[in-house]
N, CA, C and O atoms as CSV, one atom per row, in Angstrom:
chain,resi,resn,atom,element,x,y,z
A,1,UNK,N,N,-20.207,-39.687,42.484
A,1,UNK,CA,C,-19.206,-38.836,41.851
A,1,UNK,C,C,-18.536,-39.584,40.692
A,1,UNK,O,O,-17.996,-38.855,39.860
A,2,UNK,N,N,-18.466,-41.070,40.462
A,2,UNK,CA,C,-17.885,-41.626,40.182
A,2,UNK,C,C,-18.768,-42.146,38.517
A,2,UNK,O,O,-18.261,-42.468,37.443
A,3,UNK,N,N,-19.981,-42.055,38.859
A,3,UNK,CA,C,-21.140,-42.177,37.860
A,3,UNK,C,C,-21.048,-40.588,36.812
A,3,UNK,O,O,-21.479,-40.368,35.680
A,4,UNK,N,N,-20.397,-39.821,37.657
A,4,UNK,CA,C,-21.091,-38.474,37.299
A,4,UNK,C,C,-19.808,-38.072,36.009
A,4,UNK,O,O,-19.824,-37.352,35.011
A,5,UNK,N,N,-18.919,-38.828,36.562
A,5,UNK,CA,C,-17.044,-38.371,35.662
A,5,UNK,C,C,-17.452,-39.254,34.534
A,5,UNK,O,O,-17.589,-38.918,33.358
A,6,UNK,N,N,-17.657,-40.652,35.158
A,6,UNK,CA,C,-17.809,-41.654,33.598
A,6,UNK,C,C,-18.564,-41.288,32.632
A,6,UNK,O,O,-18.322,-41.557,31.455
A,7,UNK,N,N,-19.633,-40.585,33.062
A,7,UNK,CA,C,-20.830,-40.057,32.375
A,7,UNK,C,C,-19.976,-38.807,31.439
A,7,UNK,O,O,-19.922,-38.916,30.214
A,8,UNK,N,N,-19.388,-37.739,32.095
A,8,UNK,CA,C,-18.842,-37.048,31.664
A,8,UNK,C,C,-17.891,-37.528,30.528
A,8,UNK,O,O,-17.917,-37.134,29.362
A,9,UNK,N,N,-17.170,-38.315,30.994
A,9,UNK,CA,C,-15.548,-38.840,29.765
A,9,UNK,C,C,-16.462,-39.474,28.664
A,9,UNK,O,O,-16.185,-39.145,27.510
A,10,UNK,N,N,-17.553,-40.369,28.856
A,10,UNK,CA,C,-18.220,-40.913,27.673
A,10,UNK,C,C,-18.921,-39.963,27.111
A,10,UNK,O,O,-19.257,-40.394,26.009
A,11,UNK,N,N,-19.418,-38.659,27.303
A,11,UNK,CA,C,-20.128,-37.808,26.584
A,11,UNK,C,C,-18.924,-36.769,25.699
A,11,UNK,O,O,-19.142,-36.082,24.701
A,12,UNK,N,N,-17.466,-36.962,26.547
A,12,UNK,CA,C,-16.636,-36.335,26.169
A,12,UNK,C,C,-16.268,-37.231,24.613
A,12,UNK,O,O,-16.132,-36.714,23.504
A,13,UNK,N,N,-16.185,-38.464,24.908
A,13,UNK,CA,C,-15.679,-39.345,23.690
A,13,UNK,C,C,-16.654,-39.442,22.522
A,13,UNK,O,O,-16.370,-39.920,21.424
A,14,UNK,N,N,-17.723,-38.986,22.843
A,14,UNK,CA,C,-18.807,-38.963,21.810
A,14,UNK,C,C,-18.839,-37.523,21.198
A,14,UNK,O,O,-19.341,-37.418,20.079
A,15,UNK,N,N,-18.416,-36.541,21.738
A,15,UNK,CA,C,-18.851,-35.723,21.034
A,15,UNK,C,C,-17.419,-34.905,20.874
A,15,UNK,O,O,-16.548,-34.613,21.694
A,16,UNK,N,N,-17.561,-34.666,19.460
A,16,UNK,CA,C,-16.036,-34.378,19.021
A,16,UNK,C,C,-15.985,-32.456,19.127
A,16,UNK,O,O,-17.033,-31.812,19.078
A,17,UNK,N,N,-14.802,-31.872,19.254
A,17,UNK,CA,C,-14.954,-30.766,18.957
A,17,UNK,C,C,-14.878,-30.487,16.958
A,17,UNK,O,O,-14.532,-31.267,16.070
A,18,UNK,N,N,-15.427,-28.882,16.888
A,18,UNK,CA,C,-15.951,-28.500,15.342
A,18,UNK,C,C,-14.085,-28.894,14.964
A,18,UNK,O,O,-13.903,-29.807,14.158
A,19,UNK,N,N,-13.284,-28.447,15.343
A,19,UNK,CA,C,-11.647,-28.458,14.674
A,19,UNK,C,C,-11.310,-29.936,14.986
A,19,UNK,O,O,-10.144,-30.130,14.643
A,20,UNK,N,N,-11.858,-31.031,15.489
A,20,UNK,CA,C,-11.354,-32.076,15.624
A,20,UNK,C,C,-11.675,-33.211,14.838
A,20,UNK,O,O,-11.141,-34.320,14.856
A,21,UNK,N,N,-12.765,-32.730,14.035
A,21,UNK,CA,C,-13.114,-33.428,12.925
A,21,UNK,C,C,-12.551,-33.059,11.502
A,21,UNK,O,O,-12.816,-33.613,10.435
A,22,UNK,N,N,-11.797,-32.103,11.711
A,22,UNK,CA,C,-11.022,-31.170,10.575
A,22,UNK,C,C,-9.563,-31.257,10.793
A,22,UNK,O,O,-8.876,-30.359,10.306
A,23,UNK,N,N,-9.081,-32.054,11.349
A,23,UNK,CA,C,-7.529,-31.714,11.655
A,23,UNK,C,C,-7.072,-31.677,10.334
A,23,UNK,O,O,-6.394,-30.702,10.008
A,24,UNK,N,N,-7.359,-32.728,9.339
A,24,UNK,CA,C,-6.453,-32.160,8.206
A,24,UNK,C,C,-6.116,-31.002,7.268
A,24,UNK,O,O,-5.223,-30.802,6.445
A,25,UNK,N,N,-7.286,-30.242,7.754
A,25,UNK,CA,C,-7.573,-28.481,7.067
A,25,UNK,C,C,-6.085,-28.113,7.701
A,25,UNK,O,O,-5.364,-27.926,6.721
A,26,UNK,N,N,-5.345,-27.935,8.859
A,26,UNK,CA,C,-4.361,-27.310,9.480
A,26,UNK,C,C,-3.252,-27.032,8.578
A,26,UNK,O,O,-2.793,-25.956,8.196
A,27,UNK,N,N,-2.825,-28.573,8.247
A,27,UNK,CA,C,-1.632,-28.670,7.446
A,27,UNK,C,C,-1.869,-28.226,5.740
A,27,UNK,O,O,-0.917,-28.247,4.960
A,28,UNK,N,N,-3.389,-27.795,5.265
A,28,UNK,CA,C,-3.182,-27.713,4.003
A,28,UNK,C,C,-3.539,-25.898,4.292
A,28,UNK,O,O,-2.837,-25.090,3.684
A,29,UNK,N,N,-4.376,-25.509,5.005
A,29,UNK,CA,C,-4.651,-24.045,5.526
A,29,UNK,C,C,-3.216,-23.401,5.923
A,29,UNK,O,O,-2.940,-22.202,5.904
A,30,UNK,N,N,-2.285,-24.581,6.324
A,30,UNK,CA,C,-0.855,-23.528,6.223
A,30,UNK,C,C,-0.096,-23.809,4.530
A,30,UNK,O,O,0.650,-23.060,3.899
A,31,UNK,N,N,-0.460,-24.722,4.284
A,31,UNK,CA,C,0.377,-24.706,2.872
A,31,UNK,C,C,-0.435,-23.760,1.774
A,31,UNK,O,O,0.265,-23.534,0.787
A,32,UNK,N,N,-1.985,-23.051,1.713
A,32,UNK,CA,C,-2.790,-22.109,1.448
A,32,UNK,C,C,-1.593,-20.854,2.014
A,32,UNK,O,O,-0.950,-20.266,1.145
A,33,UNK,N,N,-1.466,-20.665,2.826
A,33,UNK,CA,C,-1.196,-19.560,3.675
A,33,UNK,C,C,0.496,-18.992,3.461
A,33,UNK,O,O,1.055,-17.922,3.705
A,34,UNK,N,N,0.998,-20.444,2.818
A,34,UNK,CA,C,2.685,-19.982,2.445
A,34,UNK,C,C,2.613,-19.506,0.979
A,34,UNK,O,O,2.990,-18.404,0.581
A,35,UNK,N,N,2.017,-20.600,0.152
A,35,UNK,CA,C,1.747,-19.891,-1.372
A,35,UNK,C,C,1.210,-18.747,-1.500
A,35,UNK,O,O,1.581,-18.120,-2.492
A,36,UNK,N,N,0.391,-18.214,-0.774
A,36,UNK,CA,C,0.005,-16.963,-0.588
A,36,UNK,C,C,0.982,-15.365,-0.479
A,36,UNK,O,O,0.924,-14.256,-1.010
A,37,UNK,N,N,2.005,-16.183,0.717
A,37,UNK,CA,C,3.185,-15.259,0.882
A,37,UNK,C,C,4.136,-15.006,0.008
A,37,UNK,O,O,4.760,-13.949,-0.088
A,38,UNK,N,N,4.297,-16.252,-0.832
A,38,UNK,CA,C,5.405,-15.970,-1.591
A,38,UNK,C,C,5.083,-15.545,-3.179
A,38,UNK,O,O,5.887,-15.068,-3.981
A,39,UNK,N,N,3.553,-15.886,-3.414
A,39,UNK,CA,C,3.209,-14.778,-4.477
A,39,UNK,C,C,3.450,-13.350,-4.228
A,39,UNK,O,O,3.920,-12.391,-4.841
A,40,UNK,N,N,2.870,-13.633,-2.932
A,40,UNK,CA,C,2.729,-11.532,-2.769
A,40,UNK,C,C,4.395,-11.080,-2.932
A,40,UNK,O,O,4.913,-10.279,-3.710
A,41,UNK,N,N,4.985,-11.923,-1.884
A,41,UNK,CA,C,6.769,-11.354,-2.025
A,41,UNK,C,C,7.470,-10.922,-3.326
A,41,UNK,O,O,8.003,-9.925,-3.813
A,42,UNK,N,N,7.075,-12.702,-3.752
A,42,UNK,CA,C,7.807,-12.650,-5.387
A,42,UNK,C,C,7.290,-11.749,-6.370
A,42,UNK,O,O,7.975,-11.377,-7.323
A,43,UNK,N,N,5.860,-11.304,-6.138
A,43,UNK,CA,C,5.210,-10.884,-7.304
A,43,UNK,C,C,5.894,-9.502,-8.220
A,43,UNK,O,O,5.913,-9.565,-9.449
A,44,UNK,N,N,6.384,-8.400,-7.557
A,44,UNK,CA,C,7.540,-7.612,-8.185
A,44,UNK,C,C,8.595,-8.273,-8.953
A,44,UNK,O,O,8.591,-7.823,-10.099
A,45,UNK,N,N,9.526,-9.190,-8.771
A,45,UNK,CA,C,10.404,-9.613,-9.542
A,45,UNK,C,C,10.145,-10.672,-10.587
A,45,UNK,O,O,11.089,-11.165,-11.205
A,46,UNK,N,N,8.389,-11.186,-10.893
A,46,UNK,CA,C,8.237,-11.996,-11.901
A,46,UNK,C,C,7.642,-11.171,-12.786
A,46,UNK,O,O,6.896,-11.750,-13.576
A,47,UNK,N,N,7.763,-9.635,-12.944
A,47,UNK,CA,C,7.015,-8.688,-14.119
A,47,UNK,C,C,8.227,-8.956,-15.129
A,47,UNK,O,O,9.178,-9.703,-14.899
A,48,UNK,N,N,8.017,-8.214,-16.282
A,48,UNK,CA,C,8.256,-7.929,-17.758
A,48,UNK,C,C,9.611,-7.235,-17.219
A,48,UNK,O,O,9.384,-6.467,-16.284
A,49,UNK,N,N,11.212,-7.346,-17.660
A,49,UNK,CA,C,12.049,-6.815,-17.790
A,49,UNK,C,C,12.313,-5.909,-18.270
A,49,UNK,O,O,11.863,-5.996,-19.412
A,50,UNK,N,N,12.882,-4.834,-18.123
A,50,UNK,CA,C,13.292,-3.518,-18.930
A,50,UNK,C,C,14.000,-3.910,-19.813
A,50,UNK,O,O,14.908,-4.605,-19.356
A,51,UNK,N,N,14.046,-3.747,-21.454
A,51,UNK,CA,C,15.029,-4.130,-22.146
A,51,UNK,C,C,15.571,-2.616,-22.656
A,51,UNK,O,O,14.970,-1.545,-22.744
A,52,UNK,N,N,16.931,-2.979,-22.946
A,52,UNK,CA,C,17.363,-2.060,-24.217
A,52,UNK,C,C,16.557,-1.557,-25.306
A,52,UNK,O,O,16.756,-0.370,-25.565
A,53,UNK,N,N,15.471,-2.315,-26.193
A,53,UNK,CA,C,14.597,-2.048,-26.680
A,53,UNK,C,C,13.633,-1.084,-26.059
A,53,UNK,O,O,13.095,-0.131,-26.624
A,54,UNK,N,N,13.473,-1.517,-24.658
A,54,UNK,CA,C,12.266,-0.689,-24.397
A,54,UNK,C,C,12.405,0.802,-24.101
A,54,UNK,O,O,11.528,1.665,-24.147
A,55,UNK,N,N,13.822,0.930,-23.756
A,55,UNK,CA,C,14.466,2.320,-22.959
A,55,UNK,C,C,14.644,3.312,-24.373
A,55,UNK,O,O,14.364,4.510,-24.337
A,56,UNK,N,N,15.106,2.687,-25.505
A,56,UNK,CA,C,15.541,3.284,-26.565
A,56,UNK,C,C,14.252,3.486,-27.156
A,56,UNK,O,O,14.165,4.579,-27.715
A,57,UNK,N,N,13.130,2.708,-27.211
A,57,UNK,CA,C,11.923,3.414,-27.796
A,57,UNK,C,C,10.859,4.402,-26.503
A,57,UNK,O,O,9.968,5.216,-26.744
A,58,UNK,N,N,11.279,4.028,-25.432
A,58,UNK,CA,C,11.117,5.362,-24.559
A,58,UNK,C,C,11.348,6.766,-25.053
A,58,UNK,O,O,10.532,7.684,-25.125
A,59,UNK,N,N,13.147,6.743,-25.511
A,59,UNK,CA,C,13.534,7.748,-25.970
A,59,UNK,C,C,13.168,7.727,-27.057
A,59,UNK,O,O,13.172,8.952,-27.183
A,60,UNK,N,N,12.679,7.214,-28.458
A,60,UNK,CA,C,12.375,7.903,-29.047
A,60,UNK,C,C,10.976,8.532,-28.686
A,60,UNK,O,O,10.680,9.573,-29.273
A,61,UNK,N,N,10.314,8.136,-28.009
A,61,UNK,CA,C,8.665,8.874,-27.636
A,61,UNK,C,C,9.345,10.310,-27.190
A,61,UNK,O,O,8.814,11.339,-27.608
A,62,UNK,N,N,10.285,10.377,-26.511
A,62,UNK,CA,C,10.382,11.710,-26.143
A,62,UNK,C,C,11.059,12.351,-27.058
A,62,UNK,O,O,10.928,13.550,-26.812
A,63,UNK,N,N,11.944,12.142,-28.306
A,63,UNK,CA,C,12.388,12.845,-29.185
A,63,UNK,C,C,10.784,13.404,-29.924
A,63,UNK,O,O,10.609,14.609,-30.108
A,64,UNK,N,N,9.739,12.416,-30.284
A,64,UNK,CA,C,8.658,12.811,-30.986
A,64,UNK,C,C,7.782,13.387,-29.836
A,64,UNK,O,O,6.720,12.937,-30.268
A,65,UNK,N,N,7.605,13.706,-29.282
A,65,UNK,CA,C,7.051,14.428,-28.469
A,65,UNK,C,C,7.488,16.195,-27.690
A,65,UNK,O,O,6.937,17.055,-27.002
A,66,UNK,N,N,8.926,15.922,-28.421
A,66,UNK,CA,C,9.365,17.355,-27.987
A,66,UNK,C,C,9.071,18.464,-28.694
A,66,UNK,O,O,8.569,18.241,-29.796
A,67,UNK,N,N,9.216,19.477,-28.424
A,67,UNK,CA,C,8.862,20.223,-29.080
A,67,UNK,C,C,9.931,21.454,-29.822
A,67,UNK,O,O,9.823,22.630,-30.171
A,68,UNK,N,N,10.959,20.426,-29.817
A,68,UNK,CA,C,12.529,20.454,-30.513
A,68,UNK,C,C,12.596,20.762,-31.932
A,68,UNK,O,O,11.479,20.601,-32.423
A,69,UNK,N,N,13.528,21.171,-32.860
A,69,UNK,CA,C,13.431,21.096,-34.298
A,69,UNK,C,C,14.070,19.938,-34.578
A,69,UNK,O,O,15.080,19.554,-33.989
A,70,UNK,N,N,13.389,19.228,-35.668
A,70,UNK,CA,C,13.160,17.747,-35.451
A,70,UNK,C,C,14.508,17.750,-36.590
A,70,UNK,O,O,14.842,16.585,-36.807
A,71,UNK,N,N,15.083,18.431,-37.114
A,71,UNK,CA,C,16.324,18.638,-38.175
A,71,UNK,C,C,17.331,18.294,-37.387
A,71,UNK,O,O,18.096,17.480,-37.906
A,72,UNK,N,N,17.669,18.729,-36.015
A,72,UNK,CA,C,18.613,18.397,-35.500
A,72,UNK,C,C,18.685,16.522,-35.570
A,72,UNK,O,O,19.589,15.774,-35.942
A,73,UNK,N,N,17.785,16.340,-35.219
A,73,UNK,CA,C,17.687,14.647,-35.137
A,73,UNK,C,C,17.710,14.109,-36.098
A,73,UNK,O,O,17.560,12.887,-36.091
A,74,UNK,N,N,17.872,14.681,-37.081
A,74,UNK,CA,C,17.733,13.674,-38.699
A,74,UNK,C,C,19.132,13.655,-38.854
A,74,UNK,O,O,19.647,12.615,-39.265
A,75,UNK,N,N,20.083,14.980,-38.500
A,75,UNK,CA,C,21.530,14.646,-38.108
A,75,UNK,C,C,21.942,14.349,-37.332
A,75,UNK,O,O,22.957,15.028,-37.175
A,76,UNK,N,N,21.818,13.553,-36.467
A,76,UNK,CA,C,22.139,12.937,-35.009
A,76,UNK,C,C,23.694,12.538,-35.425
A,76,UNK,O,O,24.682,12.972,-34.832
A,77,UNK,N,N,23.721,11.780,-36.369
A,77,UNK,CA,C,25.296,10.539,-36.842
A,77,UNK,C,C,26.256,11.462,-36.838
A,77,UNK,O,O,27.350,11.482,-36.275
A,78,UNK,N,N,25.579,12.420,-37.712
A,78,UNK,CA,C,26.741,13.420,-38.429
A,78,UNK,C,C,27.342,14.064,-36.331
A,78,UNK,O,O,28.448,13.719,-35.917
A,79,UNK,N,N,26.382,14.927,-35.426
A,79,UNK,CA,C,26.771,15.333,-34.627
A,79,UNK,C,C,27.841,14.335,-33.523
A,79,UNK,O,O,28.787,14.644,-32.799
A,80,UNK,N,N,27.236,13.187,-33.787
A,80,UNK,CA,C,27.710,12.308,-32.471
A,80,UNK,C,C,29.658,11.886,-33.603
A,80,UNK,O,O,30.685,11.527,-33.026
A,81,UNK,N,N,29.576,12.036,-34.691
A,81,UNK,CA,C,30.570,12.072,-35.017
A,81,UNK,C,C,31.531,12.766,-35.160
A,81,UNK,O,O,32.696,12.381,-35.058
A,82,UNK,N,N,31.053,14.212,-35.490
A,82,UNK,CA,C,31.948,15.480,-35.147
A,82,UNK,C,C,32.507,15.441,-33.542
A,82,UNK,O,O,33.688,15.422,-33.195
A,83,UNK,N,N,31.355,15.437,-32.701
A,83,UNK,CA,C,31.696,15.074,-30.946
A,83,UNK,C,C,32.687,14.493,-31.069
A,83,UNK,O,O,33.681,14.949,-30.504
A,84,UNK,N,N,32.809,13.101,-31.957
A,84,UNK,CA,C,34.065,11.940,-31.570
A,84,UNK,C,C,35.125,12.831,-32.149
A,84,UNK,O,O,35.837,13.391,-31.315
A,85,UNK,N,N,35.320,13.022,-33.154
A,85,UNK,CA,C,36.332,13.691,-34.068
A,85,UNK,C,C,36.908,14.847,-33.005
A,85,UNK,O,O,38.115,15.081,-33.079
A,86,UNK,N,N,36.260,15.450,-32.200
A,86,UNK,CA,C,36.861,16.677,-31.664
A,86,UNK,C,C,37.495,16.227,-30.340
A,86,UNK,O,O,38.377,16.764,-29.671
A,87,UNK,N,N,36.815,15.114,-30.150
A,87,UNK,CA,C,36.883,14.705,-28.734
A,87,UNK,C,C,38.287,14.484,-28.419
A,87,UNK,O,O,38.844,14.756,-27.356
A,88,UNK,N,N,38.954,13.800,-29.786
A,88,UNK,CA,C,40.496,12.855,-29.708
A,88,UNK,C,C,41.092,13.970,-29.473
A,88,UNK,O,O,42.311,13.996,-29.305
């Protein structure tokens, strides 16, 4: 019995398991596995910002795209100033 264990523990010490010859994959397969997460998380808040620029040439796409009389808009100043004038 005693032949049969030694036999055993020395076949055990010789032959390695497939993950025990790899232990160092663990610690870099989790540092793979966090960069991973925090692209996906972050990835919405590292796009292109909305600017003022972009909202105001929004609106103009929809002034040229309406199907509005485009006269009103060539006086825009004059209206938004009468507005103020009446407003006081």
């Amino acid at each position: 019995l005693r032949a049969v264990r030694k036999q055993a523990l020395a076949d055990a010490s010789q032959h390695k398991s497939a993950w025990g010859e790899h232990r160092w994959l663990y610690p870099a397969a989790g540092l793979a596995a966090l960069c991973l997460l925090v692209v996906l998380v972050g990835w919405p808040w590292w796009g292109p910002e909305t600017t003022q620029d972009t909202l105001l040439a929004a609106q103009d796409m929809d002034i040229m795209m309406a199907q509005d009389d485009l006269e009103l808009y060539s006086n825009l100043e004059f209206y938004r100033w009468l507005d103020r004038t009446h407003a006081s």
